[in-house]
C-alpha positions in Angstrom: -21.6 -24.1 5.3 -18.7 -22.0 6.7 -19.7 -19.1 8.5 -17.1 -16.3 7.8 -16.4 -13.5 10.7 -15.5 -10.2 8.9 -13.0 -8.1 10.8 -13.2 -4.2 9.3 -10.4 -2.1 9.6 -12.0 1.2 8.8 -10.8 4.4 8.0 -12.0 7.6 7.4 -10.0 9.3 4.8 -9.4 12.7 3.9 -9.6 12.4 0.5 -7.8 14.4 -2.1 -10.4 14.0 -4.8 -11.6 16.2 -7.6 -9.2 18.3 -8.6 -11.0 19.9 -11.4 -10.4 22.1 -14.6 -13.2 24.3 -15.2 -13.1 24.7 -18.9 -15.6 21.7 -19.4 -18.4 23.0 -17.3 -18.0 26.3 -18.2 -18.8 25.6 -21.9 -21.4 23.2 -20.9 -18.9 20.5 -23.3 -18.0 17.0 -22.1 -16.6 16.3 -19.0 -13.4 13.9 -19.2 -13.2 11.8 -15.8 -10.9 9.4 -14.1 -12.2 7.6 -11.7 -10.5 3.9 -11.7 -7.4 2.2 -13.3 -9.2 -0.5 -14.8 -13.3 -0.2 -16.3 -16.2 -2.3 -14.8 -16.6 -5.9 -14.8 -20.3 -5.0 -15.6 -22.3 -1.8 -16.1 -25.4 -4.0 -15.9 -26.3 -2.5 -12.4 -27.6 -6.2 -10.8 -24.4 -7.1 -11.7 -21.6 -4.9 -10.1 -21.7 -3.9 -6.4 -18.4 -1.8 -6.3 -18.0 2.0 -5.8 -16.0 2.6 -8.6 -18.8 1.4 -10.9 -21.6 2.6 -9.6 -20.3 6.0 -10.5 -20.7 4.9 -13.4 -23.9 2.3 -13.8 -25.6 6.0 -11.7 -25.7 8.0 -14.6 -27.0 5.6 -16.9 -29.8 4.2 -14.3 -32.2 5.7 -12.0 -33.8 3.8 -8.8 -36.9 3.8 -7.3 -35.2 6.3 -5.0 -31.6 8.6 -4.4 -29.5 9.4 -1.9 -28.9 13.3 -2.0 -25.4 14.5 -1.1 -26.1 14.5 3.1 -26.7 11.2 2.8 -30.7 11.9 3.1 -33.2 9.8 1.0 -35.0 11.8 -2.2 -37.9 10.6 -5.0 -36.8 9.4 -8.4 -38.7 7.1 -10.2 -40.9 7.0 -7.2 -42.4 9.8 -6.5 -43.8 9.3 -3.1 -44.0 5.9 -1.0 -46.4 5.2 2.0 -45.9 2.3 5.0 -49.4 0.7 5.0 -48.4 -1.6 7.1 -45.0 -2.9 9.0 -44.6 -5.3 6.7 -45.5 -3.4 3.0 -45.1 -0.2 1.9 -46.0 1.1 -1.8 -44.3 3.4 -3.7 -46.1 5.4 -6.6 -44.2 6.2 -9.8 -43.5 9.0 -11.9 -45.6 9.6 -14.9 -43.4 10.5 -17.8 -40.2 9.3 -17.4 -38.5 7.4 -20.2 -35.9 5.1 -21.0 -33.3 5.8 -23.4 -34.8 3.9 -25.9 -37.8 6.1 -26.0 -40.4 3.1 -23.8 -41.6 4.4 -20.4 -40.7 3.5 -16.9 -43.2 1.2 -15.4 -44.2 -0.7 -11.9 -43.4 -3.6 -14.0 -40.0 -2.4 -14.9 -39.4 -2.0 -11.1 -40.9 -4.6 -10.5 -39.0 -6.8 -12.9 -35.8 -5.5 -11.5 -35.9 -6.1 -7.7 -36.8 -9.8 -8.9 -33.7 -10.2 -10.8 -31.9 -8.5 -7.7 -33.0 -11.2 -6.2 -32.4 -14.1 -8.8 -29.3 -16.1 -7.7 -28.6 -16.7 -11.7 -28.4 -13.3 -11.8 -25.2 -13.0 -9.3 -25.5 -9.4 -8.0 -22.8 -9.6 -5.4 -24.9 -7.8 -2.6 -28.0 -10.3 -2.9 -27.8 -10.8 0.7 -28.9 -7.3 2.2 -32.3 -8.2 0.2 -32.9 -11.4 1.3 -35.2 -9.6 3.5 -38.1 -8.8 0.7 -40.6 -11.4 0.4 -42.6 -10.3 -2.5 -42.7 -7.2 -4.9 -46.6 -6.9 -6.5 -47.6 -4.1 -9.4 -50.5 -2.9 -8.3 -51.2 -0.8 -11.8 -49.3 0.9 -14.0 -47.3 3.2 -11.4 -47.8 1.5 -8.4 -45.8 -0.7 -6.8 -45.9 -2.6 -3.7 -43.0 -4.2 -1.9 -43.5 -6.8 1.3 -40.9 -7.7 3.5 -40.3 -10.7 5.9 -39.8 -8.0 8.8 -40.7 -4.5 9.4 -37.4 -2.9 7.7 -36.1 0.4 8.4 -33.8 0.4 6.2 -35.5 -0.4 3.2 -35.5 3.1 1.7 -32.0 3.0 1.9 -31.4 -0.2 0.0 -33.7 1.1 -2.4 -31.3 4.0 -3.2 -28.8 1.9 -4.3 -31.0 -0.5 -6.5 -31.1 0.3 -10.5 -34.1 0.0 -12.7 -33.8 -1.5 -16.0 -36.0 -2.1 -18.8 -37.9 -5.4 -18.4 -38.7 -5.8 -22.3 -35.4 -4.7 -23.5 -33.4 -7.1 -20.9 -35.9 -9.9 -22.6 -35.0 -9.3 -25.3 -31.7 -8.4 -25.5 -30.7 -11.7 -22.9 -28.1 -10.6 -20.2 -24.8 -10.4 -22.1 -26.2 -8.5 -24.9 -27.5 -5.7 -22.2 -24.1 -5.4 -20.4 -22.8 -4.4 -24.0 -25.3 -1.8 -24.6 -27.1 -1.2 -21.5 -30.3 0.7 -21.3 -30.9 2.7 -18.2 -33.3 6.3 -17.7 -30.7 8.4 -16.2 -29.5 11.5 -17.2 -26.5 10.0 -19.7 -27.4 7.3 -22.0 -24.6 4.9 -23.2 -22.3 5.5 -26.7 -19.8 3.1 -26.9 -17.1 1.6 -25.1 -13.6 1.4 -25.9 -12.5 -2.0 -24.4 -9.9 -1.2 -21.3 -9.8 2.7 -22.3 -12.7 4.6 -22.0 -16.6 4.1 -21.6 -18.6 7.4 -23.4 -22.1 8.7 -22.5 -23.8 11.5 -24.2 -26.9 13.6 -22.4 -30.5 12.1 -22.5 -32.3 15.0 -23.5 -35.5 13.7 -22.6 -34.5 12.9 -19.1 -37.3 13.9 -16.6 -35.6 16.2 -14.2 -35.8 19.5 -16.3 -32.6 21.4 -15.9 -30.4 18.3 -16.3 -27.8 17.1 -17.5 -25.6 19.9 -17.3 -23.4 18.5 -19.7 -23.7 17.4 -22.9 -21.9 14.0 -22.2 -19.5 12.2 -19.7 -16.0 9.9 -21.2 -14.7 7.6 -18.2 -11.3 7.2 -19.2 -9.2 4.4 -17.4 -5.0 5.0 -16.7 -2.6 3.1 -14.5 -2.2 4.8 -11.5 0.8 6.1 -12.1 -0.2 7.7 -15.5 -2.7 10.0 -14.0 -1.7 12.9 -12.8 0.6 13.5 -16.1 -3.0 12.4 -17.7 -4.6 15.7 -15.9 -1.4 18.1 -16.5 -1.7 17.4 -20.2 -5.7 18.1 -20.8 -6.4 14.5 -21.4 -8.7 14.5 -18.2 -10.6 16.9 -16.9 -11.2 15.4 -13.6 -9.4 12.6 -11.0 -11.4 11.5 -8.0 -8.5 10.1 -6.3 -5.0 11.7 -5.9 -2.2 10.7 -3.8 -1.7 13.2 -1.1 2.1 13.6 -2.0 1.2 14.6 -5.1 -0.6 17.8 -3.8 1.9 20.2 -3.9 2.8 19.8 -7.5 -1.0 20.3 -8.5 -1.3 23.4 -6.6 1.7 24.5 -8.5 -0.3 24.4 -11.6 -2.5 26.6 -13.1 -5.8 25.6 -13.8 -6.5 23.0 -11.2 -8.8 23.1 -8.1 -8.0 20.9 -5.1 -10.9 19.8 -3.1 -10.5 17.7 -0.1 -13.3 16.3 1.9 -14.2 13.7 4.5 -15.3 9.9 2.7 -15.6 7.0 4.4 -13.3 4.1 3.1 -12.4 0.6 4.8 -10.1 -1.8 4.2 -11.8 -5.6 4.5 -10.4 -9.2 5.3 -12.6 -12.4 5.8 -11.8 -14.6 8.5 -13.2 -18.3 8.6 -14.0 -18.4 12.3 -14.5 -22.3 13.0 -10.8 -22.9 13.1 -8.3 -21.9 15.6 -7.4 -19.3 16.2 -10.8 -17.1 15.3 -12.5 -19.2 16.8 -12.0 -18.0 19.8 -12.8 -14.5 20.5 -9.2 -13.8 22.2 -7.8 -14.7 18.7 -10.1 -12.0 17.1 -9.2 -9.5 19.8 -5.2 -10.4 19.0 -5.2 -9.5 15.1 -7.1 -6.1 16.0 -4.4 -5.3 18.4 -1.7 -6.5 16.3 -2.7 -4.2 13.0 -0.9 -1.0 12.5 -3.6 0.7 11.3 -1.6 4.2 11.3 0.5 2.3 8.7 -2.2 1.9 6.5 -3.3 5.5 6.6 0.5 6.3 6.5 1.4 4.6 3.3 -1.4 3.9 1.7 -3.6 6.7 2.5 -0.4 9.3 2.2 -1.2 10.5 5.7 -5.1 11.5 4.6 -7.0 9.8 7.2 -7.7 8.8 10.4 -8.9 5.9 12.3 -12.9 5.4 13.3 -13.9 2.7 15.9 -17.6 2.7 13.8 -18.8 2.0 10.6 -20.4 5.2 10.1 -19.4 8.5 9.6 -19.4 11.2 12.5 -22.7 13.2 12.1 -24.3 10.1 10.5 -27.4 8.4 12.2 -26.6 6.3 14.9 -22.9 7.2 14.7 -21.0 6.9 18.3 -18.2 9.6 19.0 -17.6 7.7 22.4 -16.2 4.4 20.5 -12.8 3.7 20.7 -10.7 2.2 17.7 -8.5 -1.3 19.2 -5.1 0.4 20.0 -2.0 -1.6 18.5 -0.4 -3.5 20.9 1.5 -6.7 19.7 2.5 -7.9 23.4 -1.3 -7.8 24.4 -1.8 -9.5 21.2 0.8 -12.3 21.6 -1.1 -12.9 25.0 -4.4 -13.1 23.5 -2.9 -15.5 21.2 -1.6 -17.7 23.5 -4.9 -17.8 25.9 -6.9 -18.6 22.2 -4.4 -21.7 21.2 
């Protein structure tokens, strides 16, 4: 087997997301968002592994556990979870949280769900940062215990991105079916989906966290790029997530629309097969970093909202290192390096 080197050329952008139009909220009505040019491949959630759908695949399913919006680990289907050991830890479930189809959430559901995480027929595309897990036991009805190969401190964290799904209805339904009509315990349940156009959800009234939804249902709606922003200006979308920075001026021309910029951590990824020449060889690594023009790429494909990090982590995060230095561009100490590889 090959064994692939990833170079990261990462980013942090100042994104020019959300521009919003209040009139939705307001009237507690549907909220019309943009998020992508193009829907899902899946919105079965051990089957997608991609931002853009998990904004989705997140309001249909909940996890054993959430991310809040620091980044900091909260309960959701579990309620609380205990370390008896380096190598298990069990995490007790909420009574009284349903599924859309009226069933209630179970160990087993949980249970049944890391599992096909973990199935290779299943082909979730980030198996590999749960190879780790050795075993998932139910210990009763809303208890679950997971056991790991190694102690893993980042476990919780894994957890937060991991979807449970109905065990019975996935049976029966078979995979395909499921993707169709998916059946999660979040706070939207799914409606219908307009192949290519839009994907609708409507508010689970029966969702566990009292207070919520806000809104009495979501429409994803899909546009080329460049049919956006006249998408927004002309009420057909009540939200973008992503807006080119030259296009910032015109919005804040217009009546009606908020402009909210904040910090989000983006990279751009290629794979390198380092058992050939030139990668290798560490100088031949050390060349392509030097010879990127990473200012470019926040340039003209960021529109100028960004800058360049050293780390993959954002500053203030765990573990993040101010003192790291990006590579610098420098093409004649990256012909050198080149050479000395070859």
């Amino acid at each position: 087997m090959n064994v692939k080197a990833v170079v990261t050329f990462t980013c942090l952008l100042l994104s020019l997301g959300q521009p919003l139009i209040s009139t939705a909220q307001a009237n507690n009505e549907r909220l019309v968002i943009c998020d992508d040019v193009r829907e899902p491949v899946s919105i079965d959630p051990h089957k997608e592994f991609t931002a853009r759908a998990h904004t989705i695949v997140q309001q249909i399913f909940d996890g054993l556990l959430m991310f809040n919006e620091n980044g900091g680990i909260e309960p959701c289907l579990a309620t609380t979870w205990t370390r008896v050991s380096p190598l298990e830890t069990h995490f007790y479930l909420r009574r009284g949280a349903l599924f859309h189809d009226g069933t209630t959430v179970t160990a087993h559901d949980a249970a049944f769900s890391i599992r096909r995480y973990l199935a290779p027929e299943t082909g979730f595309p980030a198996r590999g940062m749960l190879m780790n897990i050795k075993e998932v036991k139910t210990l009763d009805e809303t208890k679950l215990a997971i056991l790991t190969k190694y102690p893993d401190g980042m476990l919780e964290s894994k957890l937060a991105v991991l979807r449970v799904v109905p065990e019975k209805a996935v049976r029966q339904m078979g995979d395909a079916e499921f993707a169709q009509k998916p059946i999660g315990s979040g706070p939207f349940s799914f409606t219908k989906r307009i192949k290519n156009k839009a994907i609708h959800l409507r508010a689970f009234d029966r969702y566990w966290r009292k207070g919520y939804p806000k809104l009495r249902g979501l429409i994803f709606k899909f546009y080329p790029e460049k049919e956006q922003i006249q998408a927004l200006l002309a009420g057909k979308v009540d939200l973008l997530t992503d807006v080119p920075g030259t296009e910032t001026y015109r919005l804040k021309r217009q009546g009606g629309i908020e402009l909210v910029k904040k910090y989000c951590f983006f990279t751009y990824t290629a794979s390198l097969n380092n058992q050939k020449h030139p990668f290798s060889d560490v100088r031949g690594r050390k060349a392509l970093n030097h010879s990127l023009h990473r200012a470019h790429l926040i340039k003209y494909e960021a529109r100028g909202n960004g800058r360049i990090l050293a780390t993959c982590t954002m500053p203030g995060e765990f573990g993040h290192n101010a003192e790291l230095r990006p590579y610098s561009t420098d093409e004649k100490l990256a012909r050198q390096l080149f050479e000395q590889a070859f």
